[in-house]
C-alpha positions in Angstrom: -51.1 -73.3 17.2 -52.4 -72.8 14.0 -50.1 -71.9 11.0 -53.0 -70.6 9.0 -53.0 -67.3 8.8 -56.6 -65.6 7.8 -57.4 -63.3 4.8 -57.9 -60.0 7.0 -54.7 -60.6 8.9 -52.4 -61.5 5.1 -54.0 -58.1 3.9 -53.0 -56.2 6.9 -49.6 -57.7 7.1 -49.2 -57.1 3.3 -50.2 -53.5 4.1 -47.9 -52.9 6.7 -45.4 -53.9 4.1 -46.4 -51.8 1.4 -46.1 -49.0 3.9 -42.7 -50.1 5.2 -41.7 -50.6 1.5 -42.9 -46.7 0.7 -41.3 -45.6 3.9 -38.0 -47.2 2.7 -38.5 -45.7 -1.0 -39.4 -42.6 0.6 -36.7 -42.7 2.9 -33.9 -43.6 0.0 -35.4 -40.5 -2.5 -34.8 -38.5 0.4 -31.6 -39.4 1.1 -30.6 -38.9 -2.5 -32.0 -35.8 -2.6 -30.0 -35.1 0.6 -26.6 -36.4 -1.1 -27.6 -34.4 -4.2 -27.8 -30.9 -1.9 -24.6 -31.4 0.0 -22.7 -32.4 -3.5 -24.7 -28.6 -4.7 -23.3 -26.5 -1.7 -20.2 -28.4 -1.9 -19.5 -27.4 -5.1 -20.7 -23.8 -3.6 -18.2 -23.8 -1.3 -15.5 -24.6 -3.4 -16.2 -22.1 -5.4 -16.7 -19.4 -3.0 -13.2 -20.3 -1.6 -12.0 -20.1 -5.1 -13.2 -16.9 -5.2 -12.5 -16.0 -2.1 -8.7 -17.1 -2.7 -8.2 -14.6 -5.6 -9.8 -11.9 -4.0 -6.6 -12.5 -1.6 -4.3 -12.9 -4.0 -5.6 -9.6 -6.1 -5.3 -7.7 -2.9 -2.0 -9.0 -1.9 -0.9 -8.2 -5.4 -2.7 -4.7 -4.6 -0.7 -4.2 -1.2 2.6 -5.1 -3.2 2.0 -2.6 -5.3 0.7 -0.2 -2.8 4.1 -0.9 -1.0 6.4 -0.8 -3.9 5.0 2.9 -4.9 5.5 3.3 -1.4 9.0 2.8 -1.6 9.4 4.4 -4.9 8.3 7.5 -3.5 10.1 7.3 -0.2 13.0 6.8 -2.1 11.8 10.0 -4.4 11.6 12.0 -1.6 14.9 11.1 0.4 16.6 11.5 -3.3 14.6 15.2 -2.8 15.6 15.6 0.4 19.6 15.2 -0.1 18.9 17.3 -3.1 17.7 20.2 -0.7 20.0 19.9 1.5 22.5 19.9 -1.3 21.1 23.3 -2.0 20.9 24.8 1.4 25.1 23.9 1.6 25.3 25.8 -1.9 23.5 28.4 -0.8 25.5 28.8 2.9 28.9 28.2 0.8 27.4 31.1 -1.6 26.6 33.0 1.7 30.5 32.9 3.1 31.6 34.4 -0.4 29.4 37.1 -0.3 30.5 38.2 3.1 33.6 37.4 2.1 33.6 39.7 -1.0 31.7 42.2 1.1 34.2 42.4 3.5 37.3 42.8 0.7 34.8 45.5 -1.2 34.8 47.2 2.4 38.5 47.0 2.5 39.5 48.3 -1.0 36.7 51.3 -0.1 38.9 52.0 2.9 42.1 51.8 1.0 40.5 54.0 -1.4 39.7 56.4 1.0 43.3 56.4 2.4 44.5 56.9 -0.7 42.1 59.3 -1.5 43.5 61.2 1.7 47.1 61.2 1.0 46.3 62.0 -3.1 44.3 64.9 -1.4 47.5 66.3 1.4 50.1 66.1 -1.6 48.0 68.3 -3.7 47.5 70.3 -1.0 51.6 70.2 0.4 51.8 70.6 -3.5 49.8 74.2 -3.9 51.7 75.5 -0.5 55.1 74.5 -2.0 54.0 76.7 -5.1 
């Protein structure tokens, strides 16, 4: 065995390492580039889920709000409501004095009449006493 190694076959094996060597440098600038993308979209990410998170927190805000009108109004409208019905007991109470004052004006017209009547037979007993 023969350690000498010839010309031809120290150039190919120095080629074969310049190409492993590019293949390596190749092989680190893309991985750089790699790490360099994924650190980009991470930052992406984050910032969509930043984004993301206060579009949730503005509508939740918006909901609270939506719900608090909500309940303003509902308590507008019962307030409304127990005014109305307020109303409707004036109005029935109002009702039951009319009637009520009908029926007395009915009565005095029938007491009128009555006395009417006997005012009229006196006068009359009155001009056949005379």
């Amino acid at each position: 065995m023969s350690s000498a190694i010839s010309v031809d076959e120290f150039q190919a094996l120095e080629q074969k390492v310049l190409r492993a060597v590019e293949v390596v440098k190749r092989e680190r600038d893309a991985r750089a580039a790699a790490e360099a993308e994924v650190a980009s979209l991470r930052q992406q990410l984050a910032a969509q889920a930043e984004a993301a998170q206060s579009k949730a927190e503005a509508a939740q805000s918006q909901i609270a709000a939506a719900q608090s009108k909500a309940e303003a109004s509902q308590s507008q409208a019962d307030a409304i409501q127990s005014k109305v019905q307020a109303a409707q007991s004036q109005v029935e109470f109002a009702q039951r004095e009319k009637a009520a004052a009908d029926s007395q004006v009915a009565a005095l017209v029938q007491e009128r009449d009555m006395v009417r009547q006997r005012v009229e037979r006196m006068l009359h007993q009155m001009d056949e006493l005379l």
